[in-house]
C-alpha positions as CSV (number, residue, x, y, z in Angstrom):
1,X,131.0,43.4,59.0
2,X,128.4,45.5,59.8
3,X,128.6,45.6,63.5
4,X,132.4,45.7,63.2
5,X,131.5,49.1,61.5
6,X,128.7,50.2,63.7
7,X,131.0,49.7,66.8
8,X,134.5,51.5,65.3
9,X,132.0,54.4,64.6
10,X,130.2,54.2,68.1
11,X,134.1,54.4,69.4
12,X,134.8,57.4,66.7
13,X,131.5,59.3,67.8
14,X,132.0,58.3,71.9
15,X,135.9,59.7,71.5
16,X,134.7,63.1,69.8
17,X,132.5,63.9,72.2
18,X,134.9,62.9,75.0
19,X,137.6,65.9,73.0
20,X,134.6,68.1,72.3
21,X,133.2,68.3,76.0
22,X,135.4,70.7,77.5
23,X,135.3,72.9,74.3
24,X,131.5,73.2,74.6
25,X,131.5,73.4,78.2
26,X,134.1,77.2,77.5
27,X,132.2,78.1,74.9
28,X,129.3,77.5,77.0
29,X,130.7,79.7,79.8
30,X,131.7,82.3,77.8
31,X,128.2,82.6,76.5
32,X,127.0,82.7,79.3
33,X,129.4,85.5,80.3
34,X,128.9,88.1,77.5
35,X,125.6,87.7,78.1
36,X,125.3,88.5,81.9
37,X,127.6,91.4,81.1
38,X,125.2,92.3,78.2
39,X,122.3,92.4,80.5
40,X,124.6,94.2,82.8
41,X,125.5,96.7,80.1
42,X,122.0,97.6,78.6
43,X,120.4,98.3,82.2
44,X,122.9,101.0,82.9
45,X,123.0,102.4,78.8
46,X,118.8,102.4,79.1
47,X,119.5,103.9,82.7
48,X,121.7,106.7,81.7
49,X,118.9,107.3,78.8
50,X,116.3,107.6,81.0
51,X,117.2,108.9,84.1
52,X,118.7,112.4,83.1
53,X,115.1,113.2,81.2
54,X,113.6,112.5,84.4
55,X,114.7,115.5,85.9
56,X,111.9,118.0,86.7
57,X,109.4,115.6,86.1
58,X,106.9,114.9,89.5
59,X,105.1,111.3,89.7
60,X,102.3,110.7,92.1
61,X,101.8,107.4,94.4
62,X,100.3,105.4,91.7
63,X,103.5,106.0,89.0
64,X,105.8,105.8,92.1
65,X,104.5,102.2,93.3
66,X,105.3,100.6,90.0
67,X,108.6,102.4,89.6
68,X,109.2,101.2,93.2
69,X,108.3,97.5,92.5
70,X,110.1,97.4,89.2
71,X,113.4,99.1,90.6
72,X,113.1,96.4,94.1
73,X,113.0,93.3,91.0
74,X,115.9,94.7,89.6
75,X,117.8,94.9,92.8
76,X,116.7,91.6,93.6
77,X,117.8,90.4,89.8
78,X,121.0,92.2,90.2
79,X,121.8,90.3,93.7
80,X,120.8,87.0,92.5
81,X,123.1,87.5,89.4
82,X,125.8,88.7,91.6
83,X,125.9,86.0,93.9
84,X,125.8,83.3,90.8
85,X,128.8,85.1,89.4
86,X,131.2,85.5,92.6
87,X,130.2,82.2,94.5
88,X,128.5,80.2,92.2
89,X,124.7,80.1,94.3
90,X,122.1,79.9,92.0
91,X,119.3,78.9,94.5
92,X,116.1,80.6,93.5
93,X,114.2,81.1,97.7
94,X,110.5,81.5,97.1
95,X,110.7,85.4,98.5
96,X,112.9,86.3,95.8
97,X,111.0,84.4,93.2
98,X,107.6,86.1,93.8
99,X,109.7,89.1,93.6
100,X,110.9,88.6,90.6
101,X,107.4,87.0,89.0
102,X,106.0,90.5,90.6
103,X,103.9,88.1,92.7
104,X,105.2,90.7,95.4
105,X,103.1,93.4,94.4
């Protein structure tokens, strides 16, 4: 009796997960989507924060080279995401993860 019960409910549970997979797998992808275009979103409202107080201001070399390594990891970020999102490559080459690390600097 017991088994008979334990197997109906294996069957119950393997049958809800069969229905539930492609739900999870959307809801999944949509995640995933809001929160690429979140990222997306916040670099450009922090950007347009920043950058108009910057106006006037003069850095020397050594504020420059971290500015310039930062801004070159978020290009690199930005190019890796784009490529993920219009052709599905999500490789991670060894250049671009140093980059990205800051193992580049």
């Amino acid at each position: 009796m017991n088994e008979a019960q334990f197997d109906c409910f294996r069957q119950q549970d393997q049958f809800v997960h069969e229905e539930a997979a492609p739900q999870l797998q959307r809801m999944e992808h949509s995640a995933q989507f809001m929160d690429l275009v979140a990222a997306c979103a916040q670099f450009v409202a922090t950007a347009g924060r920043i950058v108009p107080n910057l106006r006037g201001e003069h850095y020397d070399d050594a504020e420059r080279d971290p500015i310039g390594r930062g801004l070159s990891r978020v290009r690199a970020a930005a190019d890796w995401s784009e490529n993920a999102a219009m052709r599905g490559e999500v490789d991670l080459d060894e250049q671009l993860e140093k980059l990205l690390k800051g193992a580049g600097e």
